[in-house]
C-alpha positions in Angstrom: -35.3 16.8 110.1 -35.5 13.0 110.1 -33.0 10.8 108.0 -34.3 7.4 107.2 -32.9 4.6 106.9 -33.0 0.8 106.2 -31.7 -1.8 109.2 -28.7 -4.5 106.9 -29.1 -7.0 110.0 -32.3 -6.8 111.4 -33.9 -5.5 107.8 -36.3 -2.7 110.0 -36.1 0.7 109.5 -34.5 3.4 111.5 -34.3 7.2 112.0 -31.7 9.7 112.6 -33.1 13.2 113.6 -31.1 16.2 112.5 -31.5 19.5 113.8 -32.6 22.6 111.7 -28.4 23.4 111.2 -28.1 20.8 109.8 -30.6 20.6 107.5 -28.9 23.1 104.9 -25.8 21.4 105.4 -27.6 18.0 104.2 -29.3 19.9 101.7 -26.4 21.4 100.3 -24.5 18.4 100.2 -27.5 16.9 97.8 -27.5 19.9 95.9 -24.1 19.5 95.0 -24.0 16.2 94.6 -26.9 16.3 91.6 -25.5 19.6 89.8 -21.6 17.4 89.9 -23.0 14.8 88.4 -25.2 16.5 85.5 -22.2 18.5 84.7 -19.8 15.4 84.7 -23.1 14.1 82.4 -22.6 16.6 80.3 -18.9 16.9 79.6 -19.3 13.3 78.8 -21.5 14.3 76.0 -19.6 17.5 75.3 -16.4 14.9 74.6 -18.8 12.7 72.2 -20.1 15.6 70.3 -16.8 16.1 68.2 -15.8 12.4 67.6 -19.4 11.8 65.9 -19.1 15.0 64.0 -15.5 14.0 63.1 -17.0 10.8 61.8 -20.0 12.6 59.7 -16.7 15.1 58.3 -14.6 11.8 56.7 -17.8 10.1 55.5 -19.2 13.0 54.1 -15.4 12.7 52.2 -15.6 9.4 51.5 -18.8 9.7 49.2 -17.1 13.1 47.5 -14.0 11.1 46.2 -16.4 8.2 45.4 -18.2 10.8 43.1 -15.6 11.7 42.1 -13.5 8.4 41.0 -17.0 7.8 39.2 -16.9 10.6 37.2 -13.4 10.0 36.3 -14.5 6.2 35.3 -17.0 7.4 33.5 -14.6 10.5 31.3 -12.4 7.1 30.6 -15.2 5.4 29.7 -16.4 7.8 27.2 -13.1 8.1 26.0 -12.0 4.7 25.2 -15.6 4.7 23.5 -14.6 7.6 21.5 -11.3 6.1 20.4 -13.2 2.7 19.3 -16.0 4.9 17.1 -13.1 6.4 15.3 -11.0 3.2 14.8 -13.6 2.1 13.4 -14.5 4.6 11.3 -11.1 4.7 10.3 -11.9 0.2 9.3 -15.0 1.3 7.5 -13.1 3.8 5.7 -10.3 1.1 4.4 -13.5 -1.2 3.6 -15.5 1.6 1.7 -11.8 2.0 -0.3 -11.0 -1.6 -1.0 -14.7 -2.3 -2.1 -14.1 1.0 -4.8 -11.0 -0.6 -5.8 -11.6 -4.0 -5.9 -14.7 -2.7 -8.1 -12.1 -1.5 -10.6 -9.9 -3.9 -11.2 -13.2 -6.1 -11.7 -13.6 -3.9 -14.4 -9.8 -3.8 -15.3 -9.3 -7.5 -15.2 -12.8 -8.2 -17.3 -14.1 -10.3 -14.7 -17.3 -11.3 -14.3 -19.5 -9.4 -11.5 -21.7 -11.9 -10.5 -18.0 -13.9 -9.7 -16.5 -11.0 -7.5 -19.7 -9.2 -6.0 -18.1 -6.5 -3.6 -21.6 -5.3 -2.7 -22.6 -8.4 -0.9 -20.9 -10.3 2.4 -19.1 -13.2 1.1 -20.2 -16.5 1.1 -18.9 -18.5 4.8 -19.7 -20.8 7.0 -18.8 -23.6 9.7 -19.6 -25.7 12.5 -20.9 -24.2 15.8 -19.1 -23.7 18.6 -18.7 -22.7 22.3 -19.3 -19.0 22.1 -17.3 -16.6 24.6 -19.6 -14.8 27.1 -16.6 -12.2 27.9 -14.2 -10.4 25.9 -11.5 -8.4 28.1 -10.8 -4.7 26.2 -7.2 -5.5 26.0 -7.9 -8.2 23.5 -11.0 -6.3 22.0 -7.8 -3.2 21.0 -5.7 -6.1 20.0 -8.3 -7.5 17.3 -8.9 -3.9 16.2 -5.2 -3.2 15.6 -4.9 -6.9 13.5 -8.3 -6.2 11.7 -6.7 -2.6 10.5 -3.0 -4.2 10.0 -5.2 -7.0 7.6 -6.6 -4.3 5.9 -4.0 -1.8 5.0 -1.8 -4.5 4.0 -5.1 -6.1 1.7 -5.4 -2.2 0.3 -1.4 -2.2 -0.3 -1.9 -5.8 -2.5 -5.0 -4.4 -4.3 -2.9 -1.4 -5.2 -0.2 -3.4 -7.1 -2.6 -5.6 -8.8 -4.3 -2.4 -10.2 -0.3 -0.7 -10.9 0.1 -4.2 -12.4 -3.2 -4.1 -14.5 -2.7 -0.6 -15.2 0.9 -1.3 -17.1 -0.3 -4.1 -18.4 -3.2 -2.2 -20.4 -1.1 0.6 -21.4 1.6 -1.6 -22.6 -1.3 -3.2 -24.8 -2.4 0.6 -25.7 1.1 1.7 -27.0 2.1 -1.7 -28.3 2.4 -1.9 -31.7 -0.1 -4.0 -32.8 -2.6 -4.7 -35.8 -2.8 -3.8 -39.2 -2.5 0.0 -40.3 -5.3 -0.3 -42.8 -9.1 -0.8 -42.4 -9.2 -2.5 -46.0 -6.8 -4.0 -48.0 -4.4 -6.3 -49.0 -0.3 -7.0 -48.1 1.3 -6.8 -51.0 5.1 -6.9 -49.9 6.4 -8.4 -47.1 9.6 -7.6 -44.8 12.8 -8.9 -46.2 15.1 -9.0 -49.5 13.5 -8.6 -52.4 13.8 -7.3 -56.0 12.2 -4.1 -56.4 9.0 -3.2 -58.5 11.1 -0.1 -60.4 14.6 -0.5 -60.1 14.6 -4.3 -60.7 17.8 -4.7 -57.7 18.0 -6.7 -55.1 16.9 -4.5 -51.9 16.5 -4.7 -48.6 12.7 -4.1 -47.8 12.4 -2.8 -44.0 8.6 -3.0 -44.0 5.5 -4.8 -45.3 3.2 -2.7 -47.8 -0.5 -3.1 -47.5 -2.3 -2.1 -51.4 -5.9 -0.6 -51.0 -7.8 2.3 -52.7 -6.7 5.6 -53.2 -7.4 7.9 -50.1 -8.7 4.9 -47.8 -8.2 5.5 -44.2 -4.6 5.0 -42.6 -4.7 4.5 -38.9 -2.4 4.1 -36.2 -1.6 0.8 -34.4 -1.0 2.1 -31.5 -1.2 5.1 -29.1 1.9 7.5 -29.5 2.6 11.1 -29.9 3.1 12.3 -33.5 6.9 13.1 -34.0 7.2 13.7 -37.9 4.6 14.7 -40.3 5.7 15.5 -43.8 7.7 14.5 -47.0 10.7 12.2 -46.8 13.2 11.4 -49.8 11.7 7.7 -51.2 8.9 7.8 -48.8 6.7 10.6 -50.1 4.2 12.2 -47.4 4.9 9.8 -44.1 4.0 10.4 -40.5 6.0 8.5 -37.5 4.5 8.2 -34.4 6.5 7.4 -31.6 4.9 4.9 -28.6 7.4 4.2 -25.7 9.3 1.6 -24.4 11.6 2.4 -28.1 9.3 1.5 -30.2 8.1 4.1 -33.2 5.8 3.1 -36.0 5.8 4.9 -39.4 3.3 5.1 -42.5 4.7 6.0 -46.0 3.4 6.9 -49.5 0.1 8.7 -48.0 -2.0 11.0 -50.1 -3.2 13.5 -47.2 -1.6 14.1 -43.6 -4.4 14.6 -41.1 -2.0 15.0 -37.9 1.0 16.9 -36.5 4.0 16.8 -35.0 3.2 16.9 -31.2 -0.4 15.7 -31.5 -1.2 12.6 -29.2 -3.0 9.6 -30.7 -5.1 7.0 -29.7 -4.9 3.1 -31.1 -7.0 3.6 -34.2 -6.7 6.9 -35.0 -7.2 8.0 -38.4 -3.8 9.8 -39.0 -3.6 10.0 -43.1 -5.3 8.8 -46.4 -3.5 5.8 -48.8 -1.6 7.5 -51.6 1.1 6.8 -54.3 3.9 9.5 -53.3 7.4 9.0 -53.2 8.5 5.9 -54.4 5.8 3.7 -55.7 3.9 2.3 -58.0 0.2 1.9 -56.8 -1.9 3.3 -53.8 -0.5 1.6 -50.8 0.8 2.2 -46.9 4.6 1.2 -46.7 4.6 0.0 -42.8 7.6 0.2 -40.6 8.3 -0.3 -36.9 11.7 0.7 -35.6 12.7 -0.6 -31.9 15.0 1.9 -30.7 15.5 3.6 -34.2 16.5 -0.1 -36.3 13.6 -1.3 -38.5 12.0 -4.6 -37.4 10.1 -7.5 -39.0 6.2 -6.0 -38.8 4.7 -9.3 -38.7 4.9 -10.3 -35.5 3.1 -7.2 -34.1 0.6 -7.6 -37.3 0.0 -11.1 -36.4 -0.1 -11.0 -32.5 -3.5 -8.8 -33.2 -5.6 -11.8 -33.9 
């Protein structure tokens, strides 16, 4: 066996023979020499191997708690969505209850609908300006909250105006007020005076309105019926008590039409003109008592017209 070789100073080639011994050992020697070094080759790669797989592990980790921090965005999301639909259900709800109410105190207050149209936006307007191209959430929650404060304390307003209205238009209902006849004349008035059958100087605690026998008698007000029957000087008379103190009564009447308990409304027909008791023609004696003491009737006669 020859072993070749290249010359470093002369740069010719030379030749070593070997004998046949030691041909396996040179052979062996090779051998050994290229299994060493694909084995080293491969516990190289056999030491690569688990880093990459450790890599492909935490990425494949990564993207998991990316999926899932999106899914938890996107539950908040729909949440905070959720809350706003209801807020604002919750606004349209107050709208839907001030446009009902402001409706009815229209109605209350006799204003004109074409002045106070809840049915249509209201009439606004300006100059243009800069818009804003964002609008952070925080401040979005914070106009919502002001918007709904505005509102409920609108609603709270409306609602005294209508407790307001409402008193005021019952007061008007059960205020005495208006003559007790639907025809006739006044043929007394309220004051001293000499009277038509004793001739004496008496104290007369109501007005008398003459008219014709069994005319209508009607109530001035709304009230509950508390007497209906015959009185000493009074003949057949009905009182009707209204609130507030105030009771009205209707003397000398021909027929009774109501009872004690019955509620009445302003106008009511409650009796029919007579001459009972004390009198001397077909007439209504008409009294109003504040808080059981006989009053002047004229003032509540006259603030009718």
């Amino acid at each position: 066996m020859n072993i070749i070789f290249l010359s470093a100073n002369k740069g010719t080639l030379c030749s070593i023979g070997l004998c046949k011994s030691y041909h396996y050992l040179v052979l062996f020697l090779l051998l050994g020499a290229f299994f060493g070094g694909a084995g080293y080759l491969g516990y190289q790669m056999a030491q690569t191997v688990p880093d990459h797989s450790l890599r492909v592990s935490q990425w494949k980790d990564d993207i998991h708690q990316q999926q899932l921090d999106l899914n938890n965005l996107k539950q908040e999301s729909d949440a905070s969505i959720e809350v706003l639909s209801s807020r604002l259900g919750l606004l349209q709800a107050h709208v839907n209850r001030l446009d009902a109410l402001g409706q009815k105190l229209i109605y209350m207050a006799k204003i004109d609908n074409g002045e106070f149209d809840f049915g249509q936006i209201p009439a606004v307007g300006g100059p243009e300006t800069l818009p804003i191209n964002t609008v952070d959430s925080s401040d979005l929650h914070q106009a919502i909250d002001s918007l709904s404060a505005d509102l409920s304390n609108r609603e709270n307003q409306l609602l005294v105006l209508e407790d307001l209205l409402m008193n005021r238009n019952l007061l008007k209902e059960v205020q005495p007020q208006g003559r007790p006849v639907t025809a006739g004349w006044l043929s007394s008035y309220y004051g001293m005076r000499t009277h038509p059958i004793s001739g004496k100087r008496e104290m007369h605690k109501g007005i008398d309105f003459a008219g014709k026998m069994s005319a209508p008698v009607i109530a001035v007000a709304k009230g509950v019926v508390t007497f209906s029957g015959t009185r000493y000087g009074y003949g057949s008379v009905i009182d009707v008590n209204h609130g507030n103190g105030y009771t009205t009564r209707y003397g000398h009447n021909s027929k009774l039409l109501v009872s004690v308990g019955d509620t009445i409304e302003k106008g009511f027909q409650i009796a029919e003109i007579g001459s009972s008791g004390r009198s001397t023609g077909p007439h209504v004696h008409f009294e109003v008592l504040k808080n059981g003491k006989q009053v002047n009737p004229m003032k509540f006669i006259n603030s009718s017209y």
